[in-house]
The first five atom37 places (N, CA, C, CB, O) and aatype in JSON, in Angstrom:
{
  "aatype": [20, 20, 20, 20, 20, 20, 20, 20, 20, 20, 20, 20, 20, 20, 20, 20, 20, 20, 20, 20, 20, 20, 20, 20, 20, 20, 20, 20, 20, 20, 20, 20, 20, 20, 20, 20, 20, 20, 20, 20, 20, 20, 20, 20, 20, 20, 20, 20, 20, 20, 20, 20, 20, 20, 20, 20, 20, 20, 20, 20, 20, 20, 20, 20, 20, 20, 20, 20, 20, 20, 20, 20, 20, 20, 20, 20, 20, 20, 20, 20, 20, 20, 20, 20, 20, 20, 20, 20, 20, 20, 20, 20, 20, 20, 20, 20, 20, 20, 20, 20, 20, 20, 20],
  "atom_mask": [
    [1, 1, 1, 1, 1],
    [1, 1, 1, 1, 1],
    [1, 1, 1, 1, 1],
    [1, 1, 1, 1, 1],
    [1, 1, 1, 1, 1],
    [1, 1, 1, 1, 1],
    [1, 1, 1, 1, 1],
    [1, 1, 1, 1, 1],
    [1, 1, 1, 1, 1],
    [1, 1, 1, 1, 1],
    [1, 1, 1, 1, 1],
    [1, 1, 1, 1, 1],
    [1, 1, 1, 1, 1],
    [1, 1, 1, 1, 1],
    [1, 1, 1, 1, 1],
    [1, 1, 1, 1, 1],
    [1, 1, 1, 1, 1],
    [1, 1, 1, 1, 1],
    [1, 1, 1, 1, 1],
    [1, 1, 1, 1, 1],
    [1, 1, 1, 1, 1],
    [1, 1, 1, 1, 1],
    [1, 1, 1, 1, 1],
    [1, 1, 1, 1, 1],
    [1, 1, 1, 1, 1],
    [1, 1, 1, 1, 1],
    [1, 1, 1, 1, 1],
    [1, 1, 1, 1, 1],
    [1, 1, 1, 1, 1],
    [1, 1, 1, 1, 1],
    [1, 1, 1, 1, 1],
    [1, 1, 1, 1, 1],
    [1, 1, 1, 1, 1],
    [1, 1, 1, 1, 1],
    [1, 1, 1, 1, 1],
    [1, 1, 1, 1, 1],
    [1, 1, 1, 1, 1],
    [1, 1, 1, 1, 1],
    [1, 1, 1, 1, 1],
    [1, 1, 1, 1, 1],
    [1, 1, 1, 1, 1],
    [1, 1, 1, 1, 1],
    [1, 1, 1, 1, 1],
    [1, 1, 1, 1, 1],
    [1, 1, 1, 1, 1],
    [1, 1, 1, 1, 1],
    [1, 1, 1, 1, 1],
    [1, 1, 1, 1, 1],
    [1, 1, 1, 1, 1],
    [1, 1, 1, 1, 1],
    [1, 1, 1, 1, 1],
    [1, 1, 1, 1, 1],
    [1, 1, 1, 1, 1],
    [1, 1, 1, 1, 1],
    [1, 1, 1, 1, 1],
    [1, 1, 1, 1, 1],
    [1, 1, 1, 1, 1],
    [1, 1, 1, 1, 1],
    [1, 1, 1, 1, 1],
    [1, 1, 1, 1, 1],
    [1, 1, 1, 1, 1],
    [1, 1, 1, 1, 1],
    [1, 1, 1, 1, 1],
    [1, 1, 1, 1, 1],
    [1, 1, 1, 1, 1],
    [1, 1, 1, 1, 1],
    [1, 1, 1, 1, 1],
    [1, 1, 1, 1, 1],
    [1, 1, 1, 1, 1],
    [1, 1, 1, 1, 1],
    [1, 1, 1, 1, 1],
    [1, 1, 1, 1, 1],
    [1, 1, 1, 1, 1],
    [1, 1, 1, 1, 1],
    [1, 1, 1, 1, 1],
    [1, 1, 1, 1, 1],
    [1, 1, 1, 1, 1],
    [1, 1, 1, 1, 1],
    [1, 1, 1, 1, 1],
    [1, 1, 1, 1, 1],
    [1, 1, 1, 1, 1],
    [1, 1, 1, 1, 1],
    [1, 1, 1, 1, 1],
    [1, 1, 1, 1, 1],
    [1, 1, 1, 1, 1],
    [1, 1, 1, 1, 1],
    [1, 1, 1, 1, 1],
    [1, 1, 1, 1, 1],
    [1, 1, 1, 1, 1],
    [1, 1, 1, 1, 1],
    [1, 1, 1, 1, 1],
    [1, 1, 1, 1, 1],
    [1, 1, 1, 1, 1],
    [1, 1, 1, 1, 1],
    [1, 1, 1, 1, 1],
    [1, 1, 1, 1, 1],
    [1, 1, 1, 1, 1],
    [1, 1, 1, 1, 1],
    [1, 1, 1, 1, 1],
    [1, 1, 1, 1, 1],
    [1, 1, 1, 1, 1],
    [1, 1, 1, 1, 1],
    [1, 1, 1, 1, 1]
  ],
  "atom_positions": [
    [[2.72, 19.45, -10.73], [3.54, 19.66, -9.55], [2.95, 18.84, -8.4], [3.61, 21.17, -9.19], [1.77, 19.11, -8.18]],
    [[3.36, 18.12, -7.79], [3.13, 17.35, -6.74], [3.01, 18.06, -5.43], [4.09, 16.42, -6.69], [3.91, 18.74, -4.96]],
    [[1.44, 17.79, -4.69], [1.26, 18.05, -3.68], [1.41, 17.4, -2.18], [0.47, 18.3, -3.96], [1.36, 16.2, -1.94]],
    [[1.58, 18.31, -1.34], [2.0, 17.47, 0.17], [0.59, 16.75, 0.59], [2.58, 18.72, 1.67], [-0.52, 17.26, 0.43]],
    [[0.89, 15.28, 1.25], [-0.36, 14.54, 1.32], [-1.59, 15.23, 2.08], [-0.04, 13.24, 1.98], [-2.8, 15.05, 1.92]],
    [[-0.79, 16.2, 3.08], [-1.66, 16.59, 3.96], [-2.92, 17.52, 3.11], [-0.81, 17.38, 5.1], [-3.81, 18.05, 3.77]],
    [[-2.89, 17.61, 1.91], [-3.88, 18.58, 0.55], [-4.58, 17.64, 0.56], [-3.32, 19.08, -1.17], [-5.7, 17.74, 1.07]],
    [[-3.98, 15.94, -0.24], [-4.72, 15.22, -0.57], [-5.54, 14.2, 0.32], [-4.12, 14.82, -1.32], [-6.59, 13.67, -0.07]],
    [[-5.06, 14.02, 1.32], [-6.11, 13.49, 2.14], [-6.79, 14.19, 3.37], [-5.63, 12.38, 2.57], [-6.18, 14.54, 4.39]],
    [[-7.98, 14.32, 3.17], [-8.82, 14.7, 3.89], [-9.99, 13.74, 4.84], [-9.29, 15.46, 3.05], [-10.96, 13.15, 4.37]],
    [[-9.71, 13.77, 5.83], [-10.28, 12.22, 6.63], [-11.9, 12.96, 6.71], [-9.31, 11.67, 8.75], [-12.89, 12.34, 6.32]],
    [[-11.98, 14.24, 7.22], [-13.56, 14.84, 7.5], [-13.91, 14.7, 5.74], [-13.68, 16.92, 8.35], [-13.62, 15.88, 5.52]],
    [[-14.1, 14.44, 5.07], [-14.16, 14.57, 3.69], [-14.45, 13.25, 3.42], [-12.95, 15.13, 2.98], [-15.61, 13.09, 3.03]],
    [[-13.72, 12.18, 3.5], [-13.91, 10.77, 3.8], [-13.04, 10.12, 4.16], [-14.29, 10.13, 2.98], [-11.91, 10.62, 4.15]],
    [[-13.24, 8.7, 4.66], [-11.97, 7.61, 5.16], [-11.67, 6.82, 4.53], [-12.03, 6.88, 6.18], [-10.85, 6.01, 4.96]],
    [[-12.33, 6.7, 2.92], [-11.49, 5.65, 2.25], [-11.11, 6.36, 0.61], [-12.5, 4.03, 2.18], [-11.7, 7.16, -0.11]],
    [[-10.14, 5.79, 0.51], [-9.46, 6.11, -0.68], [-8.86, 5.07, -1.49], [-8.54, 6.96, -0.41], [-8.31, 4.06, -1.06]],
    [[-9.04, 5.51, -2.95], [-8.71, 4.51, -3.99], [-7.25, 5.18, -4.27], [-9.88, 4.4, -5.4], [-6.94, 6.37, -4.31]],
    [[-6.35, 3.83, -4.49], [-4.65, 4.43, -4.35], [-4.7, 3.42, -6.01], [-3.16, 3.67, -2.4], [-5.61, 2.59, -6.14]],
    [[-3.87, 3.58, -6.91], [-3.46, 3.39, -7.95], [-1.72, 3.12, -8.15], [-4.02, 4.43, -8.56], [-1.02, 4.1, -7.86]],
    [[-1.14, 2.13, -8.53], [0.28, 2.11, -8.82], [0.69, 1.61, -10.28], [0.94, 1.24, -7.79], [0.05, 0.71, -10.81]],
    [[1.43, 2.02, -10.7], [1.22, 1.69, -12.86], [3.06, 0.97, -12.66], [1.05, 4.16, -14.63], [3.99, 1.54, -12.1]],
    [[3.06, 0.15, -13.06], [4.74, -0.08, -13.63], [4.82, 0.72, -15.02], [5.2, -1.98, -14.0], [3.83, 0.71, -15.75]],
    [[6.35, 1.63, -15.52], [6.25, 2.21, -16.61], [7.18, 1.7, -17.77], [6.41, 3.46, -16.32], [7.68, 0.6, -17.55]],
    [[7.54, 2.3, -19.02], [7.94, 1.66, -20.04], [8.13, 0.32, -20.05], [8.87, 2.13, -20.37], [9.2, -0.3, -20.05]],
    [[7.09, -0.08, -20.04], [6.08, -1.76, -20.78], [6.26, -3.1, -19.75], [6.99, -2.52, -22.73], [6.08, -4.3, -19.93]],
    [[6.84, -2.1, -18.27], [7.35, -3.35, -17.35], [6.17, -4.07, -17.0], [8.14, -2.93, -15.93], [5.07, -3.51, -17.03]],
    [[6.3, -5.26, -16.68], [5.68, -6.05, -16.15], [5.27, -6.71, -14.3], [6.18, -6.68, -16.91], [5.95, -7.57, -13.73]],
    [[4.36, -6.21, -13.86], [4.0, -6.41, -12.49], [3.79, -7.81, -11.98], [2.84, -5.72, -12.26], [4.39, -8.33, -11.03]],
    [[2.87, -8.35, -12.75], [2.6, -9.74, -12.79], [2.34, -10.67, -14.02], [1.61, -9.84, -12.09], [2.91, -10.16, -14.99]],
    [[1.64, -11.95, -14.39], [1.61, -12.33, -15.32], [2.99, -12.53, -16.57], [0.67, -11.66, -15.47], [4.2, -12.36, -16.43]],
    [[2.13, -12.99, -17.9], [3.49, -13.26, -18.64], [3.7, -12.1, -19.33], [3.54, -14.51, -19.66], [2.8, -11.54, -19.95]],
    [[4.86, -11.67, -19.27], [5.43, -10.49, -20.68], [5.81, -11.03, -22.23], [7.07, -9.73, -20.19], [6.74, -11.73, -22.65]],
    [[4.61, -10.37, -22.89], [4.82, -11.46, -24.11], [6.11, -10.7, -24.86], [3.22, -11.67, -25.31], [6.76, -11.32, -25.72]],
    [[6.43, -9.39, -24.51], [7.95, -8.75, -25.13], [8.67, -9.72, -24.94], [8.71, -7.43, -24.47], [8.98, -10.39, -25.93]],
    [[9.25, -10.18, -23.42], [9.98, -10.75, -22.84], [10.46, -12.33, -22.63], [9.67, -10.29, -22.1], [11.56, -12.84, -22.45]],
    [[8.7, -13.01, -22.81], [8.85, -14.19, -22.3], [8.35, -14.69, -20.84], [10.05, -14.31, -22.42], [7.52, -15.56, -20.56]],
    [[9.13, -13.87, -20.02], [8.86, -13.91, -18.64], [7.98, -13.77, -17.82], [9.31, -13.45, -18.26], [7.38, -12.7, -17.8]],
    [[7.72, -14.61, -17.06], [6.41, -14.66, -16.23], [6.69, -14.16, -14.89], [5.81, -16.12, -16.11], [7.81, -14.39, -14.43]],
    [[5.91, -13.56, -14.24], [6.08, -12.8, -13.05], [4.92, -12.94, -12.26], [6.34, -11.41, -13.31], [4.47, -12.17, -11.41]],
    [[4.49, -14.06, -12.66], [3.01, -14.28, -11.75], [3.27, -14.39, -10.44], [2.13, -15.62, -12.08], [2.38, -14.07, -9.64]],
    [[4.87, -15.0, -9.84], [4.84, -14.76, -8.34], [4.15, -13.97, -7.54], [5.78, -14.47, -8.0], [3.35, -14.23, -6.64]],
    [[4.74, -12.48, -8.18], [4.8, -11.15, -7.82], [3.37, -10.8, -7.29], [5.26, -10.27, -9.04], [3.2, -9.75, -6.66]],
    [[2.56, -11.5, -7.49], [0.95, -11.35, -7.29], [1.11, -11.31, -5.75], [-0.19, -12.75, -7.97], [1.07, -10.4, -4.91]],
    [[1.35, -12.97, -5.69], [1.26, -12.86, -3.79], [1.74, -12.17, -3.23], [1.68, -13.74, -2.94], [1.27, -11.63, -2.24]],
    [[3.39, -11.86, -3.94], [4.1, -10.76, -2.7], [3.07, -9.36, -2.3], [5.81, -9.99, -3.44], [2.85, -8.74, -1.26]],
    [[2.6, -9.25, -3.73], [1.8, -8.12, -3.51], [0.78, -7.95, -2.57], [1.31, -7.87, -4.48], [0.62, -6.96, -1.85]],
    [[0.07, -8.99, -2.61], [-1.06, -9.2, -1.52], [-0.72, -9.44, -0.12], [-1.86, -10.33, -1.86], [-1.37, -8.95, 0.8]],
    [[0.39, -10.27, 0.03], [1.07, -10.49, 1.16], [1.5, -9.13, 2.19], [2.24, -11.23, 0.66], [1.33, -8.97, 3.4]],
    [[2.18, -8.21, 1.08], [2.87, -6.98, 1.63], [1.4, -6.18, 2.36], [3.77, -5.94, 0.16], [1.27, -5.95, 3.56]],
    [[0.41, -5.88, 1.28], [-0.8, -5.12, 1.55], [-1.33, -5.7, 3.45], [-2.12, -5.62, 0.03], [-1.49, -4.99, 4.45]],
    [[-1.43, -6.84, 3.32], [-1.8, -7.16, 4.62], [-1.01, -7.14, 5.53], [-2.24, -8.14, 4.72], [-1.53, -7.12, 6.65]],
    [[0.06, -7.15, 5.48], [1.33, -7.2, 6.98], [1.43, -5.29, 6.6], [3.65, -8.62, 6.61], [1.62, -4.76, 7.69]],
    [[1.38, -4.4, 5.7], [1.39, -3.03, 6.08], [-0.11, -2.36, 6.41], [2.08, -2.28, 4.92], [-0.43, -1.2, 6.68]],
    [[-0.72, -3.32, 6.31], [-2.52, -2.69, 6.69], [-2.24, -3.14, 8.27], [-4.37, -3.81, 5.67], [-2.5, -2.32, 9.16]],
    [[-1.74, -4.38, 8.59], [-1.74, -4.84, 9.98], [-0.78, -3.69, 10.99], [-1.05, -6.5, 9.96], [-0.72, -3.78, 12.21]],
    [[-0.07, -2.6, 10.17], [0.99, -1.86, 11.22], [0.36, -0.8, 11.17], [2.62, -1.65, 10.92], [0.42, -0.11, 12.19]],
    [[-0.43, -0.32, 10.06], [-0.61, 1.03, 9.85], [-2.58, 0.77, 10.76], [-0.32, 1.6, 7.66], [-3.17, -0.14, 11.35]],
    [[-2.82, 1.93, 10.41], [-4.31, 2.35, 11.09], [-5.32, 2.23, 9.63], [-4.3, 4.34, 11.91], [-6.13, 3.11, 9.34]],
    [[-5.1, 0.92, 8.75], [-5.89, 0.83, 7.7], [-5.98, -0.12, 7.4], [-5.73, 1.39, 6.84], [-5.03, -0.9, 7.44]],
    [[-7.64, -0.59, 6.81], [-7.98, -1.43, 6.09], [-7.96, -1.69, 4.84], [-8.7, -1.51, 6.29], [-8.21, -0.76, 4.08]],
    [[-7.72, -2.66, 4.43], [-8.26, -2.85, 2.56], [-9.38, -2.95, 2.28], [-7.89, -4.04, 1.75], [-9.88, -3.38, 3.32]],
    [[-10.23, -2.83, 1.5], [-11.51, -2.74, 1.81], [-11.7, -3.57, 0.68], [-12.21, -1.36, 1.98], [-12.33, -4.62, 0.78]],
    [[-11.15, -3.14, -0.49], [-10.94, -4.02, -1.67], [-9.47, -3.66, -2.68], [-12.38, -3.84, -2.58], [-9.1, -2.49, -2.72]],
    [[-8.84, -4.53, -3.32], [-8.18, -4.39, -4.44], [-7.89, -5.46, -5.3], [-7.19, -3.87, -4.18], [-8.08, -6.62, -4.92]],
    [[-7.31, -5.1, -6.8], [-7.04, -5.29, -7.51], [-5.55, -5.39, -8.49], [-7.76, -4.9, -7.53], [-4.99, -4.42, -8.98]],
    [[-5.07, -6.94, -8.62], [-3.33, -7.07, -8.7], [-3.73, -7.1, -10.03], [-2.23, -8.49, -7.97], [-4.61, -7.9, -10.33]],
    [[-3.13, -6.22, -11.09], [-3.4, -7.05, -12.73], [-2.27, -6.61, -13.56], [-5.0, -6.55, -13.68], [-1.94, -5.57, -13.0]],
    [[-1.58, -6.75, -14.43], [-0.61, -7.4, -15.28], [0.67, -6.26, -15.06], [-1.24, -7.63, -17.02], [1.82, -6.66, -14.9]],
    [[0.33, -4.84, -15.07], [1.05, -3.68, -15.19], [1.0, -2.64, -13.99], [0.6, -3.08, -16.39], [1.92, -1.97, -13.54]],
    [[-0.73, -2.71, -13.44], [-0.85, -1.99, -12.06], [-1.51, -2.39, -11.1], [-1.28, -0.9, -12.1], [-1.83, -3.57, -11.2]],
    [[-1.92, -1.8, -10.05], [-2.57, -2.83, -8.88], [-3.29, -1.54, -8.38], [-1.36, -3.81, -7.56], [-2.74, -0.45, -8.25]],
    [[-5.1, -1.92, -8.02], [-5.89, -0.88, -7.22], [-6.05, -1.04, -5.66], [-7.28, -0.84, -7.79], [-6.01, -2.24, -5.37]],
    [[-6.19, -0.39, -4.77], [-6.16, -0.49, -3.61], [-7.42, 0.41, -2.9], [-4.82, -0.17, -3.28], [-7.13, 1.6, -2.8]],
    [[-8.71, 0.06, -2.41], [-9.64, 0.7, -1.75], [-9.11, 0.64, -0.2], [-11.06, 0.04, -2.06], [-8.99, -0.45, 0.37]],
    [[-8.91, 1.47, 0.24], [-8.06, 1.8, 1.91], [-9.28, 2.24, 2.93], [-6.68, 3.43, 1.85], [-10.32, 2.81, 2.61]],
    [[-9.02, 1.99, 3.72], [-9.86, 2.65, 4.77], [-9.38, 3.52, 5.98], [-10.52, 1.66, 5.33], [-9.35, 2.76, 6.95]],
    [[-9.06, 4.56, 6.29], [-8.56, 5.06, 7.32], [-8.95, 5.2, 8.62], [-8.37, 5.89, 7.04], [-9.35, 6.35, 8.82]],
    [[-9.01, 4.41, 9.74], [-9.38, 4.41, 10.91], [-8.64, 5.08, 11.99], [-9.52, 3.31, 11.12], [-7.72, 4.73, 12.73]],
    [[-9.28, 6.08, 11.88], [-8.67, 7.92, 12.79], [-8.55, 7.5, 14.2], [-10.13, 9.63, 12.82], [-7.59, 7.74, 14.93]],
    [[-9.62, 6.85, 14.51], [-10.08, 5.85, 16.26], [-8.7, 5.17, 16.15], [-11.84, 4.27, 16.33], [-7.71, 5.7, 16.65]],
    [[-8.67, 4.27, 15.65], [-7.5, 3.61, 15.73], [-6.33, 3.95, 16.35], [-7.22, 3.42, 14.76], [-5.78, 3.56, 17.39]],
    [[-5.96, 5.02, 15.2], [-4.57, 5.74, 15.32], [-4.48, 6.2, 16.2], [-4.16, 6.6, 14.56], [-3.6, 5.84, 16.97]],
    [[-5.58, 7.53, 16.65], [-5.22, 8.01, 17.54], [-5.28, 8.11, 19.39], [-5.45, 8.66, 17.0], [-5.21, 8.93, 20.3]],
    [[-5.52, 6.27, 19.1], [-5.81, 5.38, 20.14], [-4.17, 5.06, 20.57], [-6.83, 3.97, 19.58], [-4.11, 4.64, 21.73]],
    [[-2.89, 5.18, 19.91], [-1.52, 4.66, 19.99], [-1.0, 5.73, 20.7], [-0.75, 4.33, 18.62], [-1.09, 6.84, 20.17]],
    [[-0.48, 5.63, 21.78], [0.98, 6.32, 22.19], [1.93, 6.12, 21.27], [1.62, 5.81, 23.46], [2.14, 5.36, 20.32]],
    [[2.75, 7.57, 22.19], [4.31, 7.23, 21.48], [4.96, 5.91, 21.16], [5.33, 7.72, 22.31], [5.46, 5.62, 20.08]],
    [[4.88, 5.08, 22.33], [5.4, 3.94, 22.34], [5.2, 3.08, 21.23], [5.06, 3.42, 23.33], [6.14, 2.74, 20.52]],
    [[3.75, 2.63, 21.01], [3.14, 2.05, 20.38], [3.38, 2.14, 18.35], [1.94, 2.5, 21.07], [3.45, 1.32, 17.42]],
    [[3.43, 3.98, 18.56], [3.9, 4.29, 17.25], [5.32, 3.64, 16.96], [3.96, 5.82, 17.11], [5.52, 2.6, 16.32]],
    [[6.24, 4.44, 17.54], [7.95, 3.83, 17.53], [7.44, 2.08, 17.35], [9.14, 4.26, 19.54], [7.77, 1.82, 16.2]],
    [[6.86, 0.92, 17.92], [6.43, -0.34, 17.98], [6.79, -0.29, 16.25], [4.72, -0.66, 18.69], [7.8, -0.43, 15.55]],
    [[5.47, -0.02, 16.06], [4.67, -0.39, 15.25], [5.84, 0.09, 13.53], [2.99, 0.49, 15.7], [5.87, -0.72, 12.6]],
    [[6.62, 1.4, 13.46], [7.23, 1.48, 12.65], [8.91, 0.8, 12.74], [7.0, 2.71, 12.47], [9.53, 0.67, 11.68]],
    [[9.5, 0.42, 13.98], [10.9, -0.43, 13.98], [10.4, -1.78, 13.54], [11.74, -0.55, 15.58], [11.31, -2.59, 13.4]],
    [[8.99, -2.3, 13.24], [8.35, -3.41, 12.78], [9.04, -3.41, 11.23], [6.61, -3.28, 12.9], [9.68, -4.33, 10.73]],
    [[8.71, -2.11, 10.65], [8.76, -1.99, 9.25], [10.3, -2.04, 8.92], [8.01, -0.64, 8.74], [10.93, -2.78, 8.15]],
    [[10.77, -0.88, 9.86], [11.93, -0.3, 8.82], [13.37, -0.46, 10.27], [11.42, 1.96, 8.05], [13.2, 0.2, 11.29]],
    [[14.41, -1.21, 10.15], [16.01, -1.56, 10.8], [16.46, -0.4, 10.75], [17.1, -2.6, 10.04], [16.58, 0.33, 9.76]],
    [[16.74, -0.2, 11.88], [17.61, 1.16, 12.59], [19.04, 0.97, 11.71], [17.95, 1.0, 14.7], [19.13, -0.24, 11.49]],
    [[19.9, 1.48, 11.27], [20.93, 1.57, 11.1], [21.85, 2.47, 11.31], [20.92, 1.35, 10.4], [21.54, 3.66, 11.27]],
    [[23.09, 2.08, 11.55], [24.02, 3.13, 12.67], [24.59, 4.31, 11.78], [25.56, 2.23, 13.52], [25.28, 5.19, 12.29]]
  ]
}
């Protein structure tokens, strides 16, 4: 049963966390799919690309990760100073960055 994040992360406990993502039935993340044929090595950069323009909005670092064929690791860092250095303003900023209002 899936818990609300506020269980799983605990900042007094520590500020960095290892995040994990799996593609499932035999998809392919990056590299070649020898089922398939198809190569998806693009997909690497987007991946790395994305990590840094959402570490740059959010109140976190990468500290380290890992892109490889099926899943990708992510060592995060949570900087509490940071965050709770932002006004309202700053928040609203920082998420109409991410995500288009729509009517």
């Amino acid at each position: 049963m899936p818990k609300p994040r506020k269980t799983l992360v605990s900042l007094e406990a520590t500020p960095y966390y290892h995040c994990v993502s799996r593609c499932v039935r035999r998809a392919f993340l990056c590299g070649k799919d020898d089922h398939s044929g198809q190569s998806f090595e693009h997909r690497r950069q987007w991946i790395q690309d994305k990590m840094k323009a959402l570490a740059d909005v959010f109140a976190v670092d990468v500290c380290a990760y890992s892109v490889m064929s099926n899943h990708y690791h992510v060592v995060l860092y949570i900087d509490r100073d940071e965050a709770e250095s932002w006004g309202t303003t700053e928040v609203i900023r920082r998420r109409h960055s991410l995500f288009v209002a729509t009517p």
